[in-house]
C-alpha positions in Angstrom: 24.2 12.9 46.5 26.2 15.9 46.3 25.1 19.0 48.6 27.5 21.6 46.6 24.8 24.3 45.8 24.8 24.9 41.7 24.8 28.3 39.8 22.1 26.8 37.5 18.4 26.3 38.5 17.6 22.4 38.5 14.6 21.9 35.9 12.3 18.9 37.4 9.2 17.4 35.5 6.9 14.6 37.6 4.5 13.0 36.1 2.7 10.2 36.9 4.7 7.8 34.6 8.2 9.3 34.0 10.5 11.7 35.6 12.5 14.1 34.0 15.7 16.0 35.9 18.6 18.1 34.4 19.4 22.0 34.0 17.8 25.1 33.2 19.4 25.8 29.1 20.0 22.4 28.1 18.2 21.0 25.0 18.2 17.4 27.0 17.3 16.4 30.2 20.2 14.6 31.9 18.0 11.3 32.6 14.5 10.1 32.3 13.5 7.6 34.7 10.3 5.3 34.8 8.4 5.3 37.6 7.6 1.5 37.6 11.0 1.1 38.3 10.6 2.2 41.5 7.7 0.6 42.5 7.4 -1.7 45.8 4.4 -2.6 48.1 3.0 -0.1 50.7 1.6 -0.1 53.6 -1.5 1.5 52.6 -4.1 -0.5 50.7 -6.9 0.1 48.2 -10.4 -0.7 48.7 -12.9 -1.9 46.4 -12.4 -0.4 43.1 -15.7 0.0 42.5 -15.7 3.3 44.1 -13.5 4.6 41.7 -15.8 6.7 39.4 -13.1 7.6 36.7 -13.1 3.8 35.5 -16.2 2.4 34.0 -15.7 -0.9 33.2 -18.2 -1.8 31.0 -16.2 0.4 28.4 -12.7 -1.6 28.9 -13.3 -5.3 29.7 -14.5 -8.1 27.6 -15.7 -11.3 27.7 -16.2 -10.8 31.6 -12.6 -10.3 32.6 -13.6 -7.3 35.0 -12.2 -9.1 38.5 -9.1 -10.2 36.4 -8.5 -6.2 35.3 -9.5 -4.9 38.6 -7.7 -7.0 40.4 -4.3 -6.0 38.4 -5.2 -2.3 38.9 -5.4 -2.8 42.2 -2.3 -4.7 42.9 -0.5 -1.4 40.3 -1.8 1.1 42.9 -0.5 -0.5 45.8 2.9 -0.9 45.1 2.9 2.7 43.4 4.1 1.7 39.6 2.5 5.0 38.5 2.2 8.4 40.5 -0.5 10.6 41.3 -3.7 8.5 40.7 -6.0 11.4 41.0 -9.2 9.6 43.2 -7.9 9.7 46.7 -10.8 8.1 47.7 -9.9 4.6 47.0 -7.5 4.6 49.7 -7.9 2.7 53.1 -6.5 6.0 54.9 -5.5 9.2 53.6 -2.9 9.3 56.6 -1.0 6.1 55.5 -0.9 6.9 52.1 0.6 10.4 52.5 3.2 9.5 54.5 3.8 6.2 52.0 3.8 8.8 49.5 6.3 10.5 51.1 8.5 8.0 52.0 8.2 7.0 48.4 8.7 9.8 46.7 12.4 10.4 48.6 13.5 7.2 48.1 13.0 7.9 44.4 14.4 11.5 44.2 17.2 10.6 46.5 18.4 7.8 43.6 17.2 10.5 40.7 19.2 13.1 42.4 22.4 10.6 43.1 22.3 9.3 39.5 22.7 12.6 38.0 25.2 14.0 40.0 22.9 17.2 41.0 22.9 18.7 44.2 20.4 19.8 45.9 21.7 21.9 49.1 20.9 26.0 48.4 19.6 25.2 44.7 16.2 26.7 43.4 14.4 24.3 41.0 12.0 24.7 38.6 9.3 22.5 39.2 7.0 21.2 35.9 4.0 19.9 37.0 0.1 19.0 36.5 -1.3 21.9 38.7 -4.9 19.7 38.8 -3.5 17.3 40.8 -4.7 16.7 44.0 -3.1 19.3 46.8 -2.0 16.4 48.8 0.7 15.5 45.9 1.8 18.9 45.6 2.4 19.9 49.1 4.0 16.3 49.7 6.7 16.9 46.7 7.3 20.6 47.9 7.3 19.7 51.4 10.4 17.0 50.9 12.4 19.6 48.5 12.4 22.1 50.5 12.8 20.3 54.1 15.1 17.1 53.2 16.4 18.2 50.3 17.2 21.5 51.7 16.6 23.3 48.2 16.3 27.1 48.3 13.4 27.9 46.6 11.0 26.3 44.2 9.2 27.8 41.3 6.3 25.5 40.3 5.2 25.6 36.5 1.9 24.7 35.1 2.8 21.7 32.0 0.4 23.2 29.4 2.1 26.5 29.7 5.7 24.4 29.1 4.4 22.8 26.4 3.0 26.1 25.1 6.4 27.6 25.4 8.3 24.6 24.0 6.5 25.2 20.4 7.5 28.7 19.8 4.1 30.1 20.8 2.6 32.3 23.5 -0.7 30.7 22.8 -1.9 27.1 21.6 -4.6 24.3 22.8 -2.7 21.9 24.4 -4.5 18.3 24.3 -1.8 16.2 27.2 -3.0 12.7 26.7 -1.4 11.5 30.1 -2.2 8.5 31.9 -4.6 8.7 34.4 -6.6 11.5 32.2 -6.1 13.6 28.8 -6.8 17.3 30.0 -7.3 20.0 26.9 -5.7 23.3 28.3 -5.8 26.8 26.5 -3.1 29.1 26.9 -3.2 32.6 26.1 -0.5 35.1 25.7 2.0 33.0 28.0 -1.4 32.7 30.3 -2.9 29.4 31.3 -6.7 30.1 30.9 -7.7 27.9 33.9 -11.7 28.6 33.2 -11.3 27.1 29.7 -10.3 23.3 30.0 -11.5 20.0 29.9 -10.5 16.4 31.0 -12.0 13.1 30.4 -11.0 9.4 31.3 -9.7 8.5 28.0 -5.9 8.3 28.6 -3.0 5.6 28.7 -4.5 4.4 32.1 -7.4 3.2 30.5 -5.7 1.9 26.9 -3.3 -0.3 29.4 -6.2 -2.5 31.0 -7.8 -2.5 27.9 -5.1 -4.6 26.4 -4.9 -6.1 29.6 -8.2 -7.2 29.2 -8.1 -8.1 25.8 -4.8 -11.0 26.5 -6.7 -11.9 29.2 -10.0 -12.8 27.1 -7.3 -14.4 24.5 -6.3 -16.5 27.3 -2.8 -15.1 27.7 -1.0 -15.7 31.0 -1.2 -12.3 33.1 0.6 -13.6 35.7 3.7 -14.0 33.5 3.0 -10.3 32.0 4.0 -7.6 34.4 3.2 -3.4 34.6 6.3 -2.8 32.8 5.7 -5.3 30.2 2.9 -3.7 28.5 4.3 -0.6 29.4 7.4 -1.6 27.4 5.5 -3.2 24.6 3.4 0.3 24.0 6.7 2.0 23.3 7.8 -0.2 20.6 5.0 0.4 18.9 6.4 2.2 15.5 3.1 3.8 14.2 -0.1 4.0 15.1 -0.9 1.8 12.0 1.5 -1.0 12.7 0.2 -4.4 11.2 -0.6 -8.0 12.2 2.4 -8.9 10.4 4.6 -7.1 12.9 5.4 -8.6 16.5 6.3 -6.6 19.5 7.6 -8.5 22.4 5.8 -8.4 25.9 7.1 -10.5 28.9 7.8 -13.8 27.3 5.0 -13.5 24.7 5.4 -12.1 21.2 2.3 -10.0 20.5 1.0 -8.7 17.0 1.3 -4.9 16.8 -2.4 -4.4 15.8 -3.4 -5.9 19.2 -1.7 -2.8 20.5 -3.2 -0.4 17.6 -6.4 -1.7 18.3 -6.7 -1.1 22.2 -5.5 2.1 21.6 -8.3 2.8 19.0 -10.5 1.7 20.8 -10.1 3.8 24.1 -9.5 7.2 21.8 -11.6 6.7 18.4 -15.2 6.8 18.8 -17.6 4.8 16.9 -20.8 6.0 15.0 -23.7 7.0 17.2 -21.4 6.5 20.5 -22.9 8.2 23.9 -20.5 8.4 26.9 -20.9 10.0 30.1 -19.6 12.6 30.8 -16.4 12.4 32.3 -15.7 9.6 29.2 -16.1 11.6 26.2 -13.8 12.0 23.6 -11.0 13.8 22.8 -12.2 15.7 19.5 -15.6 16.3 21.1 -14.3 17.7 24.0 -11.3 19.9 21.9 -14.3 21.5 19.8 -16.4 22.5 22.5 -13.9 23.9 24.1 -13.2 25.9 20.9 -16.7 27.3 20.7 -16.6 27.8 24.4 -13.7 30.5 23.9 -14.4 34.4 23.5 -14.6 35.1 19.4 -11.6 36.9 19.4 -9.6 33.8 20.8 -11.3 31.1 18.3 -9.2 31.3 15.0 -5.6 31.9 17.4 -6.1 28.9 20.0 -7.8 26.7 16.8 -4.7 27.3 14.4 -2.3 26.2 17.3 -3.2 22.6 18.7 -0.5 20.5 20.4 -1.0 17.2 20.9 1.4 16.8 23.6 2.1 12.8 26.3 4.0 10.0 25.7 1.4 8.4 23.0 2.7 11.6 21.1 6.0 9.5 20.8 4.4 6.7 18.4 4.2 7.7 14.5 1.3 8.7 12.7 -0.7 8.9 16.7 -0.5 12.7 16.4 -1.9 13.1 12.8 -4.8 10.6 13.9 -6.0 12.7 16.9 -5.4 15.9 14.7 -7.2 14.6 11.8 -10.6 13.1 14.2 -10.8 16.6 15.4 -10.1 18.7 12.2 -13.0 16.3 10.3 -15.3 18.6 12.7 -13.2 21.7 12.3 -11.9 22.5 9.0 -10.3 25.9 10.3 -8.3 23.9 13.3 -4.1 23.2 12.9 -1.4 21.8 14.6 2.0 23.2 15.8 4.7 20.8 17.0 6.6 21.1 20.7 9.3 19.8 22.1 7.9 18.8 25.7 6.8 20.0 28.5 10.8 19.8 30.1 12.5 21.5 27.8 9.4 24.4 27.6 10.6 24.0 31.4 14.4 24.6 30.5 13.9 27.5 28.5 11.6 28.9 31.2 13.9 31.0 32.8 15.2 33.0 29.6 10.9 34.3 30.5 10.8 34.5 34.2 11.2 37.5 34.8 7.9 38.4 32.2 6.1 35.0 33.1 6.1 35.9 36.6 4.4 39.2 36.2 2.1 37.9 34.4 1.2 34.8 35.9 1.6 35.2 39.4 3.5 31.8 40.1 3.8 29.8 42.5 7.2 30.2 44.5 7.7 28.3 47.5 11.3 29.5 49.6 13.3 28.0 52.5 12.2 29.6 55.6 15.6 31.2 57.1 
């Protein structure tokens, strides 16, 4: 890992799933790397998963594989294949896991950083990232690039405002179907709005032990499929309508693409007359009440620019489903494209100056 400071502000996007690292200007990042990748056991453990309140499993397992689905979930969150699972509570000790986190998250940015070729001594990074995330993950990831990676300063971003910014518009509802939750942000005049948003369960978390669950009940090996098998499975995925006829390969199984459709459709597509609690609803509920929550003034601008934005955005025809559920209850609602929430995050410093001022960021510097 090089420690030559750079002229050009490093643009860094962590999510829970993927990283994304390169320079400020670039239409590309210079790599994307998987998180699973990384993944290796911990010292911390998680306890009963029952405690965890942002997982009913009622709604996700079938033909009682509930232990079988918990038990893989577990297993996931102790060897950290995804990031910043948002209920610290499931944790043995918050002590352990921070500094596993820690330890963790260096080992992965030192290979990022060494793969790249981008130094890190003196440089000042721009910093994407899901400001609703616990403060623990936050002051952990700021904590090591400032103190081992010796970076100069760091200028942390709110996502829905990079994803604003990435589809030509100051303003727009942006609908991030991550993977622990989908959160529905407005921004307004290059503003996150952070009394107007929602969040609910419904996410890739929940469509991933879902299938799980379903090749479980069908009697499928699991302990021949790993994480990044159905990971890698949901990105082959062509469209959201992809038949029986087609096959999409996971592990050493050859699975038929409406297996995939179908868990998917059932996590985010409601049925007739369905009641969820609260922190389960769905996406095009929760996008229109949001709507009618906004000042009158704000309706027919935030309505006329939703961005369906997360890696599910990725598969064909996904996009126009989601748009088309919500627009059946709001005829006056349309989507804008973006390019992501990295490349909003590349282009960010063409606005700094303005964003700033107006946003009061959050900058974090070396002490001297």
């Amino acid at each position: 890992m090089s420690l030559t400071a750079t002229s050009k502000n490093v643009v860094l996007l962590l999510g829970s799933r993927s990283i994304k690292i390169g320079y400020e200007g670039a239409h590309h990042p210079l790599g994307t790397f998987s998180v699973h990748n990384f993944a290796e056991p911990q010292n911390y453990k998680t306890e009963a998963l029952y405690r965890d309140h942002s997982m009913d499993w009622s709604k996700i397992v079938c033909n009682n594989t509930e232990t079988v689905t918990q038990n893989h979930m577990k297993n996931d969150l102790d060897c950290f294949q995804y990031l910043f699972y948002p209920d610290l509570s499931v944790y043995d000790s918050l002590d352990k896991f921070r500094s596993d986190l820690k330890i963790h998250l260096r080992k992965i940015l030192t290979k990022i950083f060494y793969k790249v070729g981008i130094p890190t001594m003196n440089t000042k990074v721009i910093l994407a990232i899901d400001v609703l995330f616990p403060k623990i993950y936050i002051e952990t990831t700021t904590d090591l690039l400032i103190k081992h990676f010796l970076m100069r300063a760091i200028v942390i971003v709110p996502t829905p405002l990079m994803v604003t910014l990435a589809s030509g518009s100051s303003s727009g509802l942006v609908i991030d179907i991550g993977w622990s939750v989908t959160k529905i942000n407005v921004v307004y005049d290059n503003r996150l709005l952070e009394n107007f948003s929602k969040i609910t369960n419904r996410a890739g978390r929940m469509i991933h032990y879902q299938l799980l669950s379903v090749l479980e009940s069908r009697n499928y090996d699991l302990s021949k499929i790993t994480f990044k098998d159905i990971e890698h499975a949901i990105m082959e995925l062509s469209s959201i309508t992809d038949n029986e006829s087609r096959l999409v390969s996971c592990g050493p199984y050859f699975l038929h693409a409406n297996l995939l459709t179908n868990a998917i459709k059932t996590v985010l597509v409601p049925e007739e007359n369905t009641l969820c609690e609260s922190d389960d609803r769905y996406i095009e509920d929760l996008a229109i009440e949001l709507i009618e929550q906004l000042p009158i003034d704000l309706k027919n601008i935030i309505a006329k620019r939703t961005i369906i934005t997360g890696g599910f955005s990725n598969i064909k025809g996904f996009n126009q489903m989601i748009i088309g559920r919500i627009v059946s209850l709001n005829r006056n609602l349309e989507s804008i494209d973006t390019i992501g929430a990295w490349c909003g995050a590349s282009l960010y410093s063409t606005f700094l100056k303005q964003l700033k001022k107006k946003n009061h960021l959050w900058e974090i510097r070396k002490e001297e």
